[in-house]
C-alpha positions in Angstrom: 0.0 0.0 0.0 2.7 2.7 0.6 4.0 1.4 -2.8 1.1 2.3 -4.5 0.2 5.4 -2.4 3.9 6.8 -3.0 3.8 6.1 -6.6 0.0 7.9 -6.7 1.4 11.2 -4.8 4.4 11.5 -6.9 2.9 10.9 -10.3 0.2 14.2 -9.2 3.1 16.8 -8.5 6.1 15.9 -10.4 6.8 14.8 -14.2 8.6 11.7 -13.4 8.8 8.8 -16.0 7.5 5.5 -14.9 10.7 4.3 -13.9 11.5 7.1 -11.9 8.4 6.7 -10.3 9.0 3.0 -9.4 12.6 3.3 -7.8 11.1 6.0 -6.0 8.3 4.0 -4.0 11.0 0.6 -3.9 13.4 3.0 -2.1 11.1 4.9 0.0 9.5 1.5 1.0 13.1 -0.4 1.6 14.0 2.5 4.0 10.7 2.4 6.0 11.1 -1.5 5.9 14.6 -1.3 7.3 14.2 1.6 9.5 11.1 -0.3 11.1 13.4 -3.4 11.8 16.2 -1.3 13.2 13.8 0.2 15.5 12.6 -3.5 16.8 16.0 -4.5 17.5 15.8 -1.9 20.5 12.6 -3.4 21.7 12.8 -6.1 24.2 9.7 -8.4 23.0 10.9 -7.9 19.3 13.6 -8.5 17.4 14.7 -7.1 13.9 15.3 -9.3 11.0 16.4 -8.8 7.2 14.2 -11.6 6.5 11.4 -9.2 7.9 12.7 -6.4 5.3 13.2 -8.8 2.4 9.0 -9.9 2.6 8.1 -6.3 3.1 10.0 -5.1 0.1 8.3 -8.0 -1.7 5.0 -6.6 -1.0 6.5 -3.0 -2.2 7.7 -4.5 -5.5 4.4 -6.3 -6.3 2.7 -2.7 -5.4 5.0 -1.1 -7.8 4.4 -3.3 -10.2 0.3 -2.9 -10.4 1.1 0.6 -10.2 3.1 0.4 -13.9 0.9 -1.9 -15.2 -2.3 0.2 -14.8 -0.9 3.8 -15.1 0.8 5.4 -18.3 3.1 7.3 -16.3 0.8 10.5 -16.8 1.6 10.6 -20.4 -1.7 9.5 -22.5 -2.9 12.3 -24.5 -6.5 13.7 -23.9 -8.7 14.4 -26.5 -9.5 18.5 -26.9 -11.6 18.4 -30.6 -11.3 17.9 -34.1 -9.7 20.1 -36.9 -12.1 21.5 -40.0 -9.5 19.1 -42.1 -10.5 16.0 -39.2 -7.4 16.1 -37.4 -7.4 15.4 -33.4 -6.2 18.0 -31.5 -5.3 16.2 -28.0 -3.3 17.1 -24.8 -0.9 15.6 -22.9 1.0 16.2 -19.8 4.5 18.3 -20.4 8.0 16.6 -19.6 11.4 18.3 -18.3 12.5 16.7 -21.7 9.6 18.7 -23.5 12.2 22.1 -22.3 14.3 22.2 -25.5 11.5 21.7 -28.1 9.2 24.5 -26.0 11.4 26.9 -25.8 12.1 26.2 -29.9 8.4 26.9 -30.0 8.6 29.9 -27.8 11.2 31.7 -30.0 9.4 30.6 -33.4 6.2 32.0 -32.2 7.0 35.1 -30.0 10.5 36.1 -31.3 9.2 38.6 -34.1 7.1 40.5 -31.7 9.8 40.7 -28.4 11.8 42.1 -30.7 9.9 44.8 -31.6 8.9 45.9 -28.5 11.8 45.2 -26.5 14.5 43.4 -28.8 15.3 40.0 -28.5 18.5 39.0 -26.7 18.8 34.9 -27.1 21.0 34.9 -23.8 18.2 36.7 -21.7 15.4 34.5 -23.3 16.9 31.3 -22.5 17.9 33.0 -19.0 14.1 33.8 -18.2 12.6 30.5 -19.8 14.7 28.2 -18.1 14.4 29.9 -15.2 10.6 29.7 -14.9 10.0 26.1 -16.9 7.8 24.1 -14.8 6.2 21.4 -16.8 3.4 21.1 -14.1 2.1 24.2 -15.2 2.0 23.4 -18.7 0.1 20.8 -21.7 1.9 20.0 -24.3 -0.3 20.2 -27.8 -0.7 17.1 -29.8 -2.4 17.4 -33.8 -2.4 13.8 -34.9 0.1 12.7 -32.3 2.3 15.0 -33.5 4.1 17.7 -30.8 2.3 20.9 -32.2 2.4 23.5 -29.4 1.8 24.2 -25.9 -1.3 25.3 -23.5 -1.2 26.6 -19.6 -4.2 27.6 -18.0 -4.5 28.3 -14.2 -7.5 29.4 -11.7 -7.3 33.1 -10.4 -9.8 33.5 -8.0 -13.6 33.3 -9.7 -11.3 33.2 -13.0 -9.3 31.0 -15.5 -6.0 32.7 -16.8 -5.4 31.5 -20.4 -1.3 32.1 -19.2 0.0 30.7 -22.6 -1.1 29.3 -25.6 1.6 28.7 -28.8 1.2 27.1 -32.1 4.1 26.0 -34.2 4.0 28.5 -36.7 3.2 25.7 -39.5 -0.1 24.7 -38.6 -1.2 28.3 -37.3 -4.6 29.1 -39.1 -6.1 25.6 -39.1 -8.2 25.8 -36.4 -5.7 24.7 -33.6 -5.8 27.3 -31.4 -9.1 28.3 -31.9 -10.1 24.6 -30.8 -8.1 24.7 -27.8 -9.5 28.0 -26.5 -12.8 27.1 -26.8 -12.6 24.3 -25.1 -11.4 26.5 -22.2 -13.7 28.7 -22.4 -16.2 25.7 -22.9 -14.9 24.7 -19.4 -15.2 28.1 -17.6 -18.3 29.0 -19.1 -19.5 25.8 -17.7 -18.4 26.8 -14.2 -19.6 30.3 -14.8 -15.9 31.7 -14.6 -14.5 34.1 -16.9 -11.8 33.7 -18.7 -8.5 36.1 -19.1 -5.5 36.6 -21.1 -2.6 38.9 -22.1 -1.0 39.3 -25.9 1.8 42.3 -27.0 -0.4 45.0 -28.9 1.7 44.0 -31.7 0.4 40.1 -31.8 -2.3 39.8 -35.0 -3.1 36.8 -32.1 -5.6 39.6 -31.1 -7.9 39.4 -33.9 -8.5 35.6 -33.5 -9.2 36.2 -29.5 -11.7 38.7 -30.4 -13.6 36.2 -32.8 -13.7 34.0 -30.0 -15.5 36.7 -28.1 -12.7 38.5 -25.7 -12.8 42.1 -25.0 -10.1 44.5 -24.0 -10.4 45.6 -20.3 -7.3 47.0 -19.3 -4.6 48.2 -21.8 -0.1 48.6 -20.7 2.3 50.3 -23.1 3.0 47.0 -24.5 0.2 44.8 -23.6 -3.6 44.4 -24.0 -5.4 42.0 -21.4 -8.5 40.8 -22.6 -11.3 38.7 -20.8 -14.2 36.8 -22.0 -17.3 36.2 -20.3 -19.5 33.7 -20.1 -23.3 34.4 -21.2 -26.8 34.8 -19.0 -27.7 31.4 -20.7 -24.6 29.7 -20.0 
């Protein structure tokens, strides 16, 4: 059981691998197991023995092993929507080996516009994104199984905060996007939340959030932050 209720804690707040996960529950369950032992050997109507450990740790290894067998290690995508074209636009739970192709995708997708309002220094970028790169925060995008882009949402209060959203710029303006967001704002409406976001003045990402029925409400020097509300009939 601690097996099992180790490998179910860890696989919630971390992006470990199945194997990872595994060695992690054997060791914490070998320690415990030993520990407990050691602690009998003090005890004057019990003794410690490794014959004691070595069942216990069996017991841990056949946890760990029904944990593998019905888990996929937090990585099986979830289905968002379909494309106009029929492709499946699905989500799946971001990796620290994701880093290198997300911050590709940040550059490719954000790199035209920093530059123009602040200039684009590679050094900094890779500074501040590496910096901040959670994968817990973060889905990766999936079109036909295919990495594609990236989608972080969080709860602000009585809100959802669309915190990022990027599209590799090959299959922008096929509907990806716009199927992702409205299946957030699907979600919030649902709740009856609102829904917020941030873009650079100078993203044409504007026009497409304003189809899907956002609204400036506050306005920076550089940024416009736009919310979208959920109807009286919804």
């Amino acid at each position: 059981m601690l097996a099992l209720l180790t490998w179910r804690s860890l696989a919630r707040v971390t992006a470990w691998g199945r194997a990872v996960l595994a060695g992690a529950a054997l060791a914490l369950c070998a320690t415990v197991a030993g520990l407990d032992e050691w602690h009998q050997s003090f005890l004057t109507a019990r003794t410690g023995a490794v014959r004691d450990v070595a069942i216990d740790f069996g017991g841990a290894v056949a946890g760990t092993v029904g944990a593998w067998l019905g888990s996929t290690g937090g990585r099986a995508p979830v289905f968002v929507g379909t494309l106009p074209d029929g492709g499946k636009v699905e989500l799946r739970r971001a990796r620290r080996s994701d880093s290198g192709f997300l911050y590709a995708l940040h550059r490719s997708t954000l790199a035209e516009y920093v530059d123009q309002v602040w200039g684009w220094d590679e050094n900094r970028q890779r500074a501040w994104f590496y910096g901040r790169f959670d994968p817990m925060r973060s889905k990766v995008v999936q079109v036909e199984g295919r990495d594609a882009g990236v989608l972080a949402v969080r709860l602000e209060g009585a809100e959802i905060f669309l915190a990022s959203i990027q599209i590799l710029p090959e299959l922008q303006g096929k509907g990806v996007g716009a199927t992702l967001i409205g299946s957030v704002l699907a979600e919030a409406f649902a709740d009856g939340r609102s829904v917020r976001l941030q873009v650079l003045r100078v993203n044409p990402a504007r026009s497409l959030y304003e189809r899907l029925g956002f609204r400036v409400v506050e306005e920076t020097d550089t940024h416009l932050v736009m919310q979208a509300r959920p109807s009286a009939g919804d």
